[in-house]
N, C-alpha and C positions, 0 to 999 in steps of 0.2 A: 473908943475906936480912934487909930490916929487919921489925921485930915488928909493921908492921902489914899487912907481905904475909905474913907466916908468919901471922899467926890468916886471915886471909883464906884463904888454902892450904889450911889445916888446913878451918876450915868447910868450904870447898867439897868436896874430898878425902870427908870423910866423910858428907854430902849425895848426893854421886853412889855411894859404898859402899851408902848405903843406900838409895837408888833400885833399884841393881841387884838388890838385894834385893828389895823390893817388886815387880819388877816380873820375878820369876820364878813371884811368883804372879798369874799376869796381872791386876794392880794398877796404879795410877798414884800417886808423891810428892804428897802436897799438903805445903807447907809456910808459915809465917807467912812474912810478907817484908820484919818488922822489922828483921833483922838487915842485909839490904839497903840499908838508907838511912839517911845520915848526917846527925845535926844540922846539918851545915854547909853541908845543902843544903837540906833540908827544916828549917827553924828554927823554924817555925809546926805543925807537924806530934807529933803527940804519943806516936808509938808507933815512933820510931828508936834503933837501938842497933846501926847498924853498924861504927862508930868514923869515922876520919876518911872523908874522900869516897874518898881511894883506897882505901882499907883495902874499903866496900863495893862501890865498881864492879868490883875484884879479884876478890873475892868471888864475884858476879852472873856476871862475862862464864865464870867457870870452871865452875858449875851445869849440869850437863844442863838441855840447853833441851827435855827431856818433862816435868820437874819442874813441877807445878801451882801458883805461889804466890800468896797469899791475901791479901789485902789487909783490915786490916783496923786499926783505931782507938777509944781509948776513948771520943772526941768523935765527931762529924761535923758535918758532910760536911767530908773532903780526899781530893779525889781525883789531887793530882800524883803521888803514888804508882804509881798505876794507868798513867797514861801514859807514865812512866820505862819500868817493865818489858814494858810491852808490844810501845816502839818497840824492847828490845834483845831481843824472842822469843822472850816467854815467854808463858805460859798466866795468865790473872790473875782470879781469881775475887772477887768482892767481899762482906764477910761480912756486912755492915751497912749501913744505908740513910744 
């Protein structure tokens, strides 16, 4: 497996370890959703650190889709963030104006 599906793997694997967690104590995941989106898509965007674009849609499409993710930036407004994860089903909260 090359190393930017193995960290992708790995994030998501234990994401969803720890939902199941969370969500025995009838809980729901929120999570940040930097690690989701990559410079190479979002280049104007100031709070990405998924690696390359496959490395994050890997990532994303393997997540429990009950996972809460939270969008969120040290600027604003970017909002392409929010419309990425929402078209692919996920819960998207926004943390700041």
């Amino acid at each position: 497996m090359p190393p930017a599906r193995l960290r992708a793997f790995v994030l998501a694997e234990h994401l969803n370890w720890l939902n199941q967690e969370v969500n025995k104590y009838g809980a729901r995941t929120m999570i940040y959703g930097d690690k989701f989106l990559s410079p190479d898509e979002f280049s104007r965007s100031d709070a990405v650190n998924g690696g390359s674009i496959e490395e994050a849609h890997t990532a994303l499409a393997r997540v429990d889709r009950d996972v809460i993710i939270t969008d969120w930036h040290y600027t604003a407004p970017f909002g392409a963030a929010r419309v990425t994860w929402s078209t692919r089903i996920h819960s998207v909260y926004r943390e700041c104006q």
